[in-house]
C-alpha positions in Angstrom: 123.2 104.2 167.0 124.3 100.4 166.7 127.3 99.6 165.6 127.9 97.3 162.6 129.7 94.3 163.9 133.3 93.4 162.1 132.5 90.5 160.4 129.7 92.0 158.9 131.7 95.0 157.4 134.1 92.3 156.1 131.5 90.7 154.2 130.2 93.6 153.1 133.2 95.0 151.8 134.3 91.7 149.9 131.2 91.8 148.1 131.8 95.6 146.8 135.6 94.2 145.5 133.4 91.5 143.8 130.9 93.7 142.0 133.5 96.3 141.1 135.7 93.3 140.2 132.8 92.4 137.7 131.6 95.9 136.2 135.5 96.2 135.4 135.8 93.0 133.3 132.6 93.2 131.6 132.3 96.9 131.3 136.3 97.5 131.0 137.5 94.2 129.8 140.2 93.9 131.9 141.2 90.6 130.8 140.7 88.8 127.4 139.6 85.4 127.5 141.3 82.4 126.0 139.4 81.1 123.3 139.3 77.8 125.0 137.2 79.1 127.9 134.1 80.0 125.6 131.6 78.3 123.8 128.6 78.9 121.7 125.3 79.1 123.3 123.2 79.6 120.1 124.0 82.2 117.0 123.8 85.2 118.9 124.8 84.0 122.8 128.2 82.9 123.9 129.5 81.5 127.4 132.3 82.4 129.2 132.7 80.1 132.0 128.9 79.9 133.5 128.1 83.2 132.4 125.8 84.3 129.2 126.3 86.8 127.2 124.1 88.2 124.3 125.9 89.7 121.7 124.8 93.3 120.8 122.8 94.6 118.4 122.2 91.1 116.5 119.4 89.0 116.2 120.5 85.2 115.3 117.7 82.7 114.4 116.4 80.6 117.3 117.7 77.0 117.7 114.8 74.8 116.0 113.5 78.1 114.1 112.9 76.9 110.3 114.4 77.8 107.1 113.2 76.8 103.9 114.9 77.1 100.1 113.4 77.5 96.6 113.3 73.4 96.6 111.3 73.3 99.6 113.8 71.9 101.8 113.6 72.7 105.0 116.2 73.4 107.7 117.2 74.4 111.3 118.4 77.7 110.8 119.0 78.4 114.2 121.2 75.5 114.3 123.6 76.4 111.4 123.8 79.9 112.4 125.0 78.0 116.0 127.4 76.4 113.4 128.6 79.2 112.2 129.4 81.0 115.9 131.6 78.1 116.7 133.3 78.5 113.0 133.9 81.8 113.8 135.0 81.3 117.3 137.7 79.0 116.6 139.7 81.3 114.6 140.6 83.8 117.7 142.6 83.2 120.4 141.1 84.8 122.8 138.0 87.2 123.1 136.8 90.6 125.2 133.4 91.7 125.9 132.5 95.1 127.1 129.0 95.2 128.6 126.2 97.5 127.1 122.5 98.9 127.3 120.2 98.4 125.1 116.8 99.2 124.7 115.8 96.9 121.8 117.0 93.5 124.2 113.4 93.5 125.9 113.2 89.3 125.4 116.8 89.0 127.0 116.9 86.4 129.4 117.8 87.8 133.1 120.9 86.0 133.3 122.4 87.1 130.5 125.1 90.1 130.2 124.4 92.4 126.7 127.5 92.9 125.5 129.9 94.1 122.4 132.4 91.1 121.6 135.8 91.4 119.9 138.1 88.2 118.6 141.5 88.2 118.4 143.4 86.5 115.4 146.7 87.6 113.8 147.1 90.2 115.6 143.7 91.9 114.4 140.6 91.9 116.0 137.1 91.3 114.8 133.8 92.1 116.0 131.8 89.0 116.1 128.2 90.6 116.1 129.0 91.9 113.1 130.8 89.2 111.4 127.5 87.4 111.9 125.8 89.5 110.3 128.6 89.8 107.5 127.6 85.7 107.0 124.0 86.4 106.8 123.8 84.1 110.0 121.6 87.3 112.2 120.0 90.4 111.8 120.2 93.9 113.2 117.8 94.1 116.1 114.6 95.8 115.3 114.6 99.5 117.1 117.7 102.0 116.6 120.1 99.6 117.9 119.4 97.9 113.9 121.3 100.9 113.0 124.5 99.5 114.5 124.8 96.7 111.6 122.8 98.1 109.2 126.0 98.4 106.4 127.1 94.4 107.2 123.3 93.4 106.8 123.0 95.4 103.4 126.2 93.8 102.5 125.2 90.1 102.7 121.6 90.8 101.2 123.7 91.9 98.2 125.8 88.7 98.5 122.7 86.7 99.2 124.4 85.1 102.2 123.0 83.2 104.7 119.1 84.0 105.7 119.6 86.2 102.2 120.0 83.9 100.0 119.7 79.7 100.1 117.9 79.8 103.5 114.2 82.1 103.7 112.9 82.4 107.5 111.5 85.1 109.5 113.3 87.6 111.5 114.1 85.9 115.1 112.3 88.3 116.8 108.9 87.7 114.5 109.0 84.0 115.1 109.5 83.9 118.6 106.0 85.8 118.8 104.9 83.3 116.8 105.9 80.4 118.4 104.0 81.9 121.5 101.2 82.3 119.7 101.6 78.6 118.6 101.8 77.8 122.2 98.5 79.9 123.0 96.0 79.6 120.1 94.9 76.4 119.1 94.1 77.2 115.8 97.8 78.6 115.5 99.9 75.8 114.4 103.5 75.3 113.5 104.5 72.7 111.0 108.4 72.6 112.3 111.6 71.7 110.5 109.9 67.7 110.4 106.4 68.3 109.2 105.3 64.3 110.3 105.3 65.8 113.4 103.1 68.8 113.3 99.9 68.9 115.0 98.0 68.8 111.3 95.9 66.2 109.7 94.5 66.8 106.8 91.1 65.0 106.3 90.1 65.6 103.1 90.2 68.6 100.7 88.1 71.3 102.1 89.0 69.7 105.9 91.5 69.8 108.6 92.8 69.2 112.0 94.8 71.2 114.1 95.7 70.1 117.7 92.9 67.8 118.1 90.4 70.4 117.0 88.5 69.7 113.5 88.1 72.3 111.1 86.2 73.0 108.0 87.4 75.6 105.2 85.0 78.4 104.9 83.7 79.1 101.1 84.6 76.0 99.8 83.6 72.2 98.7 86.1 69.9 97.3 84.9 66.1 96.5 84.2 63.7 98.8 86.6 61.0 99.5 85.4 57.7 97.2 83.8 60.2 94.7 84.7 59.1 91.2 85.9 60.8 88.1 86.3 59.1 84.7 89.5 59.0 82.6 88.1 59.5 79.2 84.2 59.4 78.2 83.2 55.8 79.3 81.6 57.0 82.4 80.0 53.0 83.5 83.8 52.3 83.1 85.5 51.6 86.5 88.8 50.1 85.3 89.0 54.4 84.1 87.7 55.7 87.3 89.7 57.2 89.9 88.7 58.6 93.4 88.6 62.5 93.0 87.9 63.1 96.3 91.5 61.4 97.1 93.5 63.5 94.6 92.2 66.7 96.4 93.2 65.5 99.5 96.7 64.3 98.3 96.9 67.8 96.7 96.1 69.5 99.9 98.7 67.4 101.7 101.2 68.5 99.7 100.7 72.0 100.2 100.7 72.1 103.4 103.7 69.5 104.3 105.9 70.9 101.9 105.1 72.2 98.3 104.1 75.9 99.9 106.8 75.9 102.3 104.4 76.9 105.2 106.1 77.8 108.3 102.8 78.2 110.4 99.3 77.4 109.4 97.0 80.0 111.1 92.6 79.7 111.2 90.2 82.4 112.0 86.4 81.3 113.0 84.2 82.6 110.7 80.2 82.5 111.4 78.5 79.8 109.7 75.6 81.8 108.2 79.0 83.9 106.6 80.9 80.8 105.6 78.2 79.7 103.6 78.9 76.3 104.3 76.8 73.3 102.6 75.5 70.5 104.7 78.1 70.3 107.0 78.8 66.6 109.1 77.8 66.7 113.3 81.5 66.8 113.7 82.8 69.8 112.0 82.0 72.0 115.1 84.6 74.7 113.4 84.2 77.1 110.1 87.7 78.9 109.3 89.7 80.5 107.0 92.9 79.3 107.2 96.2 80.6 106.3 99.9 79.3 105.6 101.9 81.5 106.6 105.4 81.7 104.5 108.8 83.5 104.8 107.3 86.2 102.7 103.9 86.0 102.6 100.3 84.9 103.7 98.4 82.5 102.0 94.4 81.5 102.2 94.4 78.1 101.5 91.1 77.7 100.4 91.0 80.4 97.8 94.4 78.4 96.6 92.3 74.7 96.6 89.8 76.9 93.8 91.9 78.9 92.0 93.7 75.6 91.4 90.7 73.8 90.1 90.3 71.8 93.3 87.7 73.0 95.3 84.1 74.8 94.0 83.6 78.1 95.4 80.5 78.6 97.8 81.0 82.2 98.8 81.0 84.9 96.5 84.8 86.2 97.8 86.5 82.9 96.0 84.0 83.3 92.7 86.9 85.1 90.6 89.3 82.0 91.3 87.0 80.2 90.6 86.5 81.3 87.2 90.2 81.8 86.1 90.5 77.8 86.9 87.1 77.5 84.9 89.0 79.2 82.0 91.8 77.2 82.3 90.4 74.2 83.1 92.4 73.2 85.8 92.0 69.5 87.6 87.7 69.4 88.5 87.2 71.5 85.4 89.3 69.9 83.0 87.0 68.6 80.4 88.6 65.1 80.8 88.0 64.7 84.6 84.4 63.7 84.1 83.6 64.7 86.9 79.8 62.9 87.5 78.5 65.0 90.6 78.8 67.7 92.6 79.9 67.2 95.9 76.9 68.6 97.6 74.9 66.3 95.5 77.1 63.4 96.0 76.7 63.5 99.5 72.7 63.6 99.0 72.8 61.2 97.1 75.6 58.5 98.5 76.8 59.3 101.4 73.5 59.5 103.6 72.9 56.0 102.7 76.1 55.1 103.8 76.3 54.5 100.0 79.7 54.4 98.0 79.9 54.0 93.9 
């Protein structure tokens, strides 16, 4: 049998003391930790020293993740609930973590401890997962480990604080996924807290681009850009006109950048002969439904463009929109528009011959 040489033993025994050292002040908390040793990662993360750790059971918005109010403004919600960590974290003097397993943690990062966190203030302490949660600045977890927090969540929903009331997002864990598939689908597309910067262009008003890629709305056909409507009934009079095609692009615009409060805009390829597409130009190589996705719902923005008098229906799914904004005569159908053609027959008649009017 060889024998283990001294210096080896030594080692090895100095690095037991050090593990066992560590278990006992994560898992045991030993020591509590001046306040002025720790900082605030993000909403949900703190360090101690050069360490991580994740608080337990909570969910905190992801720095950059966006918020959006009734007003359509829109926010960094992981950065104010980051705020609100270091509010919080400021009235203790000092703080103890007890390490813990979890189940629910499976996007942890593999440096990070998972831990339970109490403050200390006056003599009391304060459990700082849940006084997050209490602020309406994180979630419960999704899994059992929601369970933990599930009274301080129901609490601030009925206070409407934080992501409960003024500021509407996802939970974290739902927009991480989709930021990957952002990442990973180019059809997937997130407009961001600054909207001027999202990969989006609208063209016109049945057109887009995402990420280089053009796209044409499936079941629709809004006017042309440089087709004319007519203020009043003097349709030979241009000092009445006014460029239709441009006010369904504006009006598209606005929906997108920030009247619908769109977090992510997703497409789905439909099949041409399905779309029922008119006459499409050499460079729309794409037919898709698209979709703004909001805090609380899902949106197809082509059946919004008819139902809001916009767009004319080509498929027989949009017809019904169609026909409410016929009834109510909304934008194209308003009696006043004066509309003169069709778009379909504009573009047979003008736009082939490189023809405007």
């Amino acid at each position: 049998m060889t024998a283990i040489k001294p210096k080896i033993v030594i080692y090895l025994g100095l690095l037991i003391v050090l593990s066992i050292a560590t278990v006992v002040f994560f898992m045991w908390g030993a020591d509590r930790v001046p306040i002025s040793e720790i900082t605030a990662a993000d909403g949900d993360t703190i360090l101690i020293g050069s360490q991580l750790i994740r608080l337990a059971n909570i969910d905190a918005p992801e720095l950059g993740q966006v918020a959006v109010d009734l007003n359509t403004k829109r926010y960094d919600i992981g950065e104010i609930s980051h705020a609100k960590l270091k509010e919080v974290l400021s009235e203790y003097i000092d703080v103890l973590c007890v390490a813990v397993k979890s189940d629910d943690a499976t996007d942890i990062k593999k440096d990070e401890y998972f831990a339970t966190c109490d403050g200390r203030f006056n003599g009391q302490k304060e459990d700082i997962g849940k006084r997050m949660v209490l602020e309406g600045m994180a979630t419960g977890m999704y899994g059992d480990s929601a369970q933990t927090y599930a009274a301080a969540q129901q609490q601030a929903q009925l206070l409407n604080s934080g992501v409960w009331g003024k500021y509407q997002t996802w939970h974290p864990y739902d927009y991480r996924k989709a930021m990957e598939s952002a990442r990973d689908n180019e059809l997937f597309v997130e407009l961001g807290v600054d909207t001027s910067a999202a990969k989006i262009k609208v063209i016109d008003g049945d057109s887009l681009e995402l990420k280089a890629k053009k796209v044409r709305l499936a079941g629709v056909d809004a006017p042309e850009l440089g087709q004319l409507g007519y203020v009043g009934s003097a349709f030979e009079d241009f000092m009445n006109s006014y460029d239709v095609g441009i006010k369904t692009r504006d009006a598209l615009k606005n929906a997108i950048y920030s009247d619908h409060r769109y977090l992510f805009l997703e497409c789905e390829i439909r099949q041409p002969k399905a779309a029922i597409v008119r006459d499409m130009d050499p460079g729309e190589t794409t037919i898709a439904t698209c979709y703004g996705l909001t805090p609380d719902s899902r949106e197809d923005i082509a059946q919004w463009l008819v139902a809001s008098g916009m767009a004319w229906s080509v498929a027989q799914q949009y017809r019904d929109s169609e026909d409410i904004a016929r009834g109510l005569a909304r934008n194209i159908w308003d009696r006043r528009a004066n509309i003169r053609d069709l778009p379909w027959t504009y573009r047979k008649k003008y736009k082939e011959n490189n023809e405007r009017f």
